[in-house]
C-alpha positions as CSV (number, residue, x, y, z in Angstrom):
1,X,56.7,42.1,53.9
2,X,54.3,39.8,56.2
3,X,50.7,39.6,55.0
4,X,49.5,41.7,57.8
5,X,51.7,44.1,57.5
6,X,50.7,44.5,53.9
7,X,47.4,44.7,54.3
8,X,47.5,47.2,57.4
9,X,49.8,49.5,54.8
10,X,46.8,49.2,52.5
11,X,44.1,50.1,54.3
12,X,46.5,53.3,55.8
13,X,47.4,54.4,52.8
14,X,43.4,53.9,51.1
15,X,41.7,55.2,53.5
16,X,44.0,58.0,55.5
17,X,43.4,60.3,53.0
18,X,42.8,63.2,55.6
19,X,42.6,63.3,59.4
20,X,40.1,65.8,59.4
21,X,37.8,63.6,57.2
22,X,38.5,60.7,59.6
23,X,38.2,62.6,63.0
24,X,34.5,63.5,61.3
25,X,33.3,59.9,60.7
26,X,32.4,57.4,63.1
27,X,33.0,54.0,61.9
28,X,30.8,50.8,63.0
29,X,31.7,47.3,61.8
30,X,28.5,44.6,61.7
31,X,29.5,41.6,63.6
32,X,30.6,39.0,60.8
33,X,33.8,36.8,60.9
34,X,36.1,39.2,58.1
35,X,35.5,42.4,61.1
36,X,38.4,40.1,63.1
37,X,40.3,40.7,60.3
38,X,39.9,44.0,59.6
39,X,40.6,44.8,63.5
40,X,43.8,42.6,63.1
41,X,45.0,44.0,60.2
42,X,44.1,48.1,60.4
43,X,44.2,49.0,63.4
44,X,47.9,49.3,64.6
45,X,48.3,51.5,61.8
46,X,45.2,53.3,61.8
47,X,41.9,54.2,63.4
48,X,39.2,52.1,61.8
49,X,36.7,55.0,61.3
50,X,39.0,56.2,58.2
51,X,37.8,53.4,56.3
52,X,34.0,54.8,56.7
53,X,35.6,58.1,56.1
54,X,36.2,56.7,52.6
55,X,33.7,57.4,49.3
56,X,33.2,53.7,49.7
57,X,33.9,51.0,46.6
58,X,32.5,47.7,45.0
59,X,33.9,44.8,45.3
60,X,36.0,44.8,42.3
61,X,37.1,48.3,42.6
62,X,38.3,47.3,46.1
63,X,40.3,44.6,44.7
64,X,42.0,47.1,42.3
65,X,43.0,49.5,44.4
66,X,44.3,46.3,46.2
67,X,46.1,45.5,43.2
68,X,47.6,49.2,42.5
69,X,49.3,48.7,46.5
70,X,50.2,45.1,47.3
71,X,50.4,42.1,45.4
72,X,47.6,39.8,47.6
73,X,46.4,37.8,45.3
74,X,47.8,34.9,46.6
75,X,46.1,35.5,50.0
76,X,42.8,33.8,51.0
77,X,42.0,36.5,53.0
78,X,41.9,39.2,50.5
79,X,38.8,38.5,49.0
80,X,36.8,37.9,52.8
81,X,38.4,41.3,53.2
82,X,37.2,43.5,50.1
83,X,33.8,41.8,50.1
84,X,33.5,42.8,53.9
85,X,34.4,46.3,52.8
86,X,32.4,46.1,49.6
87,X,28.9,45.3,51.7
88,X,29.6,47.3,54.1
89,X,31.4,50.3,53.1
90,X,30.1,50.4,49.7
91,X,30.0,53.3,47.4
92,X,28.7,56.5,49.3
93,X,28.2,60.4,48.3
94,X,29.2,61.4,51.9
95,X,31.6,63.8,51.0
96,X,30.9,64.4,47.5
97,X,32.2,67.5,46.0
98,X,30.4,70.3,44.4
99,X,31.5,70.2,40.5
100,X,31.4,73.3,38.8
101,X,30.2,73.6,35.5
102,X,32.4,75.5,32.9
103,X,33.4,75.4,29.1
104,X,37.1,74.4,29.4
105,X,37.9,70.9,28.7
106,X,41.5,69.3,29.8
107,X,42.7,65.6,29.4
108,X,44.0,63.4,32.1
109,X,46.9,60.7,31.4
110,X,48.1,58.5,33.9
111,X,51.1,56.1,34.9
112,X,51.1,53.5,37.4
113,X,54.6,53.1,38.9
114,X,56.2,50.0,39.7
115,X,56.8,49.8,43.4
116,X,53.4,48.8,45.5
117,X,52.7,51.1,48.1
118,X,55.1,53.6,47.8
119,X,53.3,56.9,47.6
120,X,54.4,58.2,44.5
121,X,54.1,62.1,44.8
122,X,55.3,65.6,43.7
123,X,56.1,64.9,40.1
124,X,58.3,67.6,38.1
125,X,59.2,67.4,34.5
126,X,62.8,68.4,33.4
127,X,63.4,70.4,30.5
128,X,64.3,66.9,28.0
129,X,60.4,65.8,29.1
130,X,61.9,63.6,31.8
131,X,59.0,63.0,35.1
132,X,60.8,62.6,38.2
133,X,58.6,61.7,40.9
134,X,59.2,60.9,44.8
135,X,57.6,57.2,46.5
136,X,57.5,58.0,49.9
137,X,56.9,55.2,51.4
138,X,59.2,53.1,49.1
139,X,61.7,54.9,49.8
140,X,63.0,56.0,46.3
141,X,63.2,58.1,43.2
142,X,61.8,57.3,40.2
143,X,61.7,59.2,36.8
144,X,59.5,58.6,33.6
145,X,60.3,58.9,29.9
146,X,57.2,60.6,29.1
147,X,57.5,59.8,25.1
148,X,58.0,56.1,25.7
149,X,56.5,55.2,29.6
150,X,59.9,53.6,30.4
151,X,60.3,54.2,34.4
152,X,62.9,53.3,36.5
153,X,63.4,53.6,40.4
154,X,66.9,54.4,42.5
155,X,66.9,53.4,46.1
156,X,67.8,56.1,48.6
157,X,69.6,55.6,52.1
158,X,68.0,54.3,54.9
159,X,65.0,56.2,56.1
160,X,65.1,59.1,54.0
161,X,61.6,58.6,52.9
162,X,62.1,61.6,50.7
163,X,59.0,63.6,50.8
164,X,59.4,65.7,47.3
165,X,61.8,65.5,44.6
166,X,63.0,68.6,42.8
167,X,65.8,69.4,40.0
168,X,68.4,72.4,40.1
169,X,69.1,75.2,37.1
170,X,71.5,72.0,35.8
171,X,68.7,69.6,35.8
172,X,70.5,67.8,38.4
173,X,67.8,65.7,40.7
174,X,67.1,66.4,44.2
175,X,64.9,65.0,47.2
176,X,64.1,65.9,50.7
177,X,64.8,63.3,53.2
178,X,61.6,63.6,54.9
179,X,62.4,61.0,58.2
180,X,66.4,61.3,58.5
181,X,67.0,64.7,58.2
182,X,68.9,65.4,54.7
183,X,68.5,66.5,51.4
184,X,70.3,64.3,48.5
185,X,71.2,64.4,44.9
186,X,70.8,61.5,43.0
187,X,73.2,60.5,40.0
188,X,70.7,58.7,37.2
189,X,73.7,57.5,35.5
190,X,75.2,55.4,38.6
191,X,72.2,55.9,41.0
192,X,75.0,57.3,43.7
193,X,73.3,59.1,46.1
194,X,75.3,62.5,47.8
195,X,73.2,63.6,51.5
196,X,73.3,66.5,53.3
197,X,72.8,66.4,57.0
198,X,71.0,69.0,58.5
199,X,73.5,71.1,60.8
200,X,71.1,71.4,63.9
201,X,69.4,68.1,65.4
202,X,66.1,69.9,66.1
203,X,65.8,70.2,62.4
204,X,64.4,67.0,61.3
205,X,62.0,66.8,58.6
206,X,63.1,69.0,55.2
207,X,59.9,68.7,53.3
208,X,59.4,71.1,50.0
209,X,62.1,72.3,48.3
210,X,62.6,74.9,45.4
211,X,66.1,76.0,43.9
212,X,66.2,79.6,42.8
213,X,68.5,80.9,39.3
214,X,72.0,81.0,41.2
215,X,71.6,77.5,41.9
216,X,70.4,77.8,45.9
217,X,68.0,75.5,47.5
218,X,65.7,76.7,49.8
219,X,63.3,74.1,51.9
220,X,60.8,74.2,54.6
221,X,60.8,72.3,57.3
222,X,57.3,71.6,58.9
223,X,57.4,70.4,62.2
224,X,60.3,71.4,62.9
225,X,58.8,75.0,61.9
226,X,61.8,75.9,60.1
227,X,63.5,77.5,56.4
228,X,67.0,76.3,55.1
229,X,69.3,77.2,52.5
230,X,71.4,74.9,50.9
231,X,74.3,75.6,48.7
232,X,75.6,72.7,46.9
233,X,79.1,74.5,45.9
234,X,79.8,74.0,49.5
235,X,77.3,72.0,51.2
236,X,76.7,74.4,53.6
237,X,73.2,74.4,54.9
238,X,71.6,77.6,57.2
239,X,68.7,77.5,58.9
240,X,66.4,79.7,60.7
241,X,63.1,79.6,63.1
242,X,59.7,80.8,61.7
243,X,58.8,83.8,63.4
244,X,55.6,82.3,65.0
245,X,55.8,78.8,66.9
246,X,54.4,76.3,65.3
247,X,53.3,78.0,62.0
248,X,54.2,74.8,60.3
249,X,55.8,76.1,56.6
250,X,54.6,74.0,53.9
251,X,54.7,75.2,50.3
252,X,57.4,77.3,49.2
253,X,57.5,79.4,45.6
254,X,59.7,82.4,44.6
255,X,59.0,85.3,43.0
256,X,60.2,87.0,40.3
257,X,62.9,88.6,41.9
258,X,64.2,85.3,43.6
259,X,62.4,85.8,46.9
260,X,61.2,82.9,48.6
261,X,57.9,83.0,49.7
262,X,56.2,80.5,52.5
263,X,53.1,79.0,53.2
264,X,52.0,78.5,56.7
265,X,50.4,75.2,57.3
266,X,49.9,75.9,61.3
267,X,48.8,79.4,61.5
268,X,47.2,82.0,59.0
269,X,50.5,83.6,57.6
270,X,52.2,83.9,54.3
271,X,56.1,84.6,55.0
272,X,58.8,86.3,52.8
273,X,62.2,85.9,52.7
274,X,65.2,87.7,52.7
275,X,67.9,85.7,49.8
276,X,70.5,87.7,51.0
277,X,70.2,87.8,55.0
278,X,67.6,85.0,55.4
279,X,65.6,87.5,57.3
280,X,62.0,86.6,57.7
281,X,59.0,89.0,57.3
282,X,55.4,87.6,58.0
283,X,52.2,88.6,56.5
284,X,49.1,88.1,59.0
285,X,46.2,86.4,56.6
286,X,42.5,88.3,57.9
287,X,41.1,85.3,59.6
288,X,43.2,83.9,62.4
289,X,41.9,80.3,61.6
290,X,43.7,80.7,58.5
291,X,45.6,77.4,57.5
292,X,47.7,77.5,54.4
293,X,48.9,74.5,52.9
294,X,50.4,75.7,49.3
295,X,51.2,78.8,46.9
296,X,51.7,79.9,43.7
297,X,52.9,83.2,42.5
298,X,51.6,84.8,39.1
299,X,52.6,86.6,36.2
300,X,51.7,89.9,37.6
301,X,53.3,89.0,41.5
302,X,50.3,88.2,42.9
303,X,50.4,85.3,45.4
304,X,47.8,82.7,45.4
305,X,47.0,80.4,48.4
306,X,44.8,77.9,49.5
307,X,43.0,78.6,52.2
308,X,43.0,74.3,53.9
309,X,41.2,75.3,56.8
310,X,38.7,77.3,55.6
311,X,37.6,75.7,51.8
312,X,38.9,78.6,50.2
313,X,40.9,80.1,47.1
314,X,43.1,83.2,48.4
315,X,45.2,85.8,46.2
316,X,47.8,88.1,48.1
317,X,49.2,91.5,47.2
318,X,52.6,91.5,47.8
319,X,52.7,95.3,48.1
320,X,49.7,96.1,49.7
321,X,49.6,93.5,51.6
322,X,46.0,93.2,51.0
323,X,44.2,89.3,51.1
324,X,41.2,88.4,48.8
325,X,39.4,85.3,49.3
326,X,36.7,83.0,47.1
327,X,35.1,80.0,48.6
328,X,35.9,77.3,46.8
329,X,32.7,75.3,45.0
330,X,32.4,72.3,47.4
331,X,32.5,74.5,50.8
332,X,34.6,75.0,54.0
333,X,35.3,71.7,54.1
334,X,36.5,71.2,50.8
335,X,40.4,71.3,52.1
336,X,42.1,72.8,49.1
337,X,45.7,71.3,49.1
338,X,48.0,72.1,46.0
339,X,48.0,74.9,43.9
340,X,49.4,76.0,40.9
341,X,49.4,79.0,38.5
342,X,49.5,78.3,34.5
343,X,49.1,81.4,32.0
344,X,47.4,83.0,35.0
345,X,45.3,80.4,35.4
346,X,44.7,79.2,39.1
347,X,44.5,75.6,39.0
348,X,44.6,73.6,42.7
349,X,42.6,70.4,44.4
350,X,39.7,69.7,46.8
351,X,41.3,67.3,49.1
352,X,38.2,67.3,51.7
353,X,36.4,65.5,48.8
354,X,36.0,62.0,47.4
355,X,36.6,62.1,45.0
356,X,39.2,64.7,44.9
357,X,38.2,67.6,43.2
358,X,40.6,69.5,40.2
359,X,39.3,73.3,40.7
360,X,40.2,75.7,37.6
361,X,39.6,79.2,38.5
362,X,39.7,82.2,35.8
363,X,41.0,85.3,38.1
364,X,39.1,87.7,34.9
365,X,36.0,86.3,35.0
366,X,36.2,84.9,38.8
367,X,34.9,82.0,37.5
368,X,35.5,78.2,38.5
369,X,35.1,75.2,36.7
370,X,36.2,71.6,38.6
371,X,36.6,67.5,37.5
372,X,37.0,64.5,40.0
373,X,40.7,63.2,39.4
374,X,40.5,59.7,38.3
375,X,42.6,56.7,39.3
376,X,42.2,54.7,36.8
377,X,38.4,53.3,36.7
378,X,37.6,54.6,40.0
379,X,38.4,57.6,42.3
380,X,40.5,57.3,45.1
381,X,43.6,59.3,46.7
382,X,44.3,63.2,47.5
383,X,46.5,65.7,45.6
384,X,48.7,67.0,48.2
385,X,51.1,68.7,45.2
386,X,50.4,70.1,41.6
387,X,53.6,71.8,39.4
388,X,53.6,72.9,35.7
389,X,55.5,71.1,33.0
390,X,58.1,73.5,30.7
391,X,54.4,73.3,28.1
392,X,52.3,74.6,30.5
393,X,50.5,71.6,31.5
394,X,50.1,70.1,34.9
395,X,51.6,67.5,37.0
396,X,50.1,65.7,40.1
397,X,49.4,62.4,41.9
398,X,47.5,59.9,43.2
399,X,49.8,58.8,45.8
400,X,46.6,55.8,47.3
401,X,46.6,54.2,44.1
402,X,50.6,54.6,42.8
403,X,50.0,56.7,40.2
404,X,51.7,60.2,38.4
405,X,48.7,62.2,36.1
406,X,49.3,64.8,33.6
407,X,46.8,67.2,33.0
408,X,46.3,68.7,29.8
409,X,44.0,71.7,29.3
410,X,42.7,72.0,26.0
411,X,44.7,73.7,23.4
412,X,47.6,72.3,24.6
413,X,49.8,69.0,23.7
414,X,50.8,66.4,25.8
415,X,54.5,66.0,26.9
């Protein structure tokens, strides 16, 4: 990769943490020699006001979150880059978040994985303690022995840019091809990778996928505002339309009864779905500028959501249909993004924020309690997907700074 081209990935990957965010910050450059860079090098990937969208770093913290992307070390330029950045764009409380106080204390640990740039997201630990992880960008799967922090990386076919990984009832591994329009299994022993082209060219972007306990897959399929079933006995893959255009699904969870559940990431609905028929039924959130990104399901059924557009926590009765919403503690333009449910705790992210926030919510007490999610010495990145280990701890990312974090509440051990 071209020195230009390595930087421009940089920059995009630092400092596009959210469009909103960006859309909201007008960037200005002083006139010094290092802006020409910066206009050469960012802007064909980017719009220049996402770097003032950032929370702003010294100069040594821009030069590590240099060094957890590219290799540029070698480059004159890099250090007229990050101390332009670092004078100009240095550390900032612009969008700070709201930290709520609380009692509970949780650990984080972190791995750095071993491709630059790749986006490392939506971990998921196997049953043997095995981390499986998806880099998006480097187009590959990677997996982590937790006990000894051995990783290793298969390639995928060309552009599959899978954008989750996930594992069946077998433990077998699985990815979404995010840009070419499969899923695939991957074979740790031999690396062999088996796709599965979507049926219907209109359906082009499989993003989350969950398998239920007969061994189905089901998958969303944003922008192409689709759902699809996969079963891998006979590769055959069905897919159906949303019910409302451009309602975006997103997260996907099922309940206790094998029912998938959707989250709509383009219109204020929660969708349910038939396992049998694949018939969809859509549940109208109250407030029509209702965005959901993710959801979890609990113990007792209930469906919890985050409420992206609005900066709030949501839980959904399933049988009365009834919504219930908290703001979440840094405000409506917090962005909450993933969510998950452990013990019947609520546990999801303030993406809005920087840094980005960890929000633990208590549905007894309707309490909340929040951390900033490091990377490393510094805070940089956004959460876009949290799942629970076989324990009952958490896994997430940072995918800006290459990294896969396990969160450890207290009382519990680390896998």
């Amino acid at each position: 990769m071209n020195l230009r081209l390595k930087i421009s990935v940089l920059l995009m990957i630092l400092l596009g943490h959210h469009s909103v965010m960006a859309q909201s910050t007008k960037a200005t450059f002083p006139e010094e020699p290092a802006k020409q860079l910066i206009q050469s090098y960012c802007s064909s990937c980017h719009q220049l006001n996402r770097i003032s969208g950032s929370s702003g770093y010294t100069q040594a913290q821009w030069q590590q979150l240099t060094a957890t992307m590219v290799d540029l070390s070698a480059s004159p330029d890099q250090t007229k880059i990050t101390n332009y950045l670092a004078k100009h764009f240095p550390p900032n409380v612009n969008h700070q978040p709201k930290l709520a106080a609380g009692s509970e204390s949780i650990s984080f640990k972190e791995w750095v994985v071993p491709t630059l740039g790749q986006r490392s997201r939506d971990p998921i630990q196997a049953d043997d303690g095995t981390i499986w992880w998806a880099g998006q960008w480097g187009n590959l799967i990677g997996r982590i022995d937790a006990n000894t922090g051995e990783m290793k990386e298969y390639p995928l076919p060309p552009n599959a840019m899978p954008h989750s990984v996930t594992l069946d009832p077998q433990g077998n591994v699985w990815y979404t091809g995010n840009k070419n329009g499969t899923v695939g299994r991957v074979n740790p022993e031999t690396g062999e990778v088996t796709q599965y082209h979507m049926p219907d060219p209109k359906a082009k972007d499989p993003h989350t996928a969950i398998f239920d306990r007969h061994g189905i897959m089901w998958m969303t399929l944003q922008h192409s505002n689709m759902l699809g079933r996969l079963d891998p006995t006979t590769g055959d893959i069905k897919l159906v339309n949303m019910p409302t255009p451009g309602s975006r699904p997103y997260g996907i969870k099922l309940d206790e009864n094998d029912n998938p559940w959707v989250a709509c990431n383009g219109s204020n609905c929660l969708v349910k779905v038939n396992p049998e028929t694949m018939a969809l039924t859509e549940y109208k959130l109250p407030d029509d500028r209702t965005k959901v990104r993710r959801l979890d399901i609990a113990s007792d059924g209930m469906i919890w959501y985050v409420n992206s557009s609005l900066g709030r926590l949501g839980r959904f009765n399933p049988t009365s249909a009834e919504a219930k919403e908290w703001p979440s503690p840094s405000g409506p333009q917090s962005h909450p993004y993933a969510i998950v449910v452990v013990n019947d705790i609520v546990w999801y992210n303030e993406s809005g924020m920087r840094p980005d926030a960890l929000v633990r919510f208590d549905p007894k007490s309707e309490k909340f309690q929040s951390w900033p999610i490091p990377s490393g010495e510094f805070y940089a990145g956004i959460v876009r997907h949290m799942r629970s280990t076989p324990s009952g701890n958490i896994l997430m990312h940072q995918s800006s700074t290459n990294r896969i974090i396990l969160v450890t509440p207290q009382n519990q051990s680390e896998q």
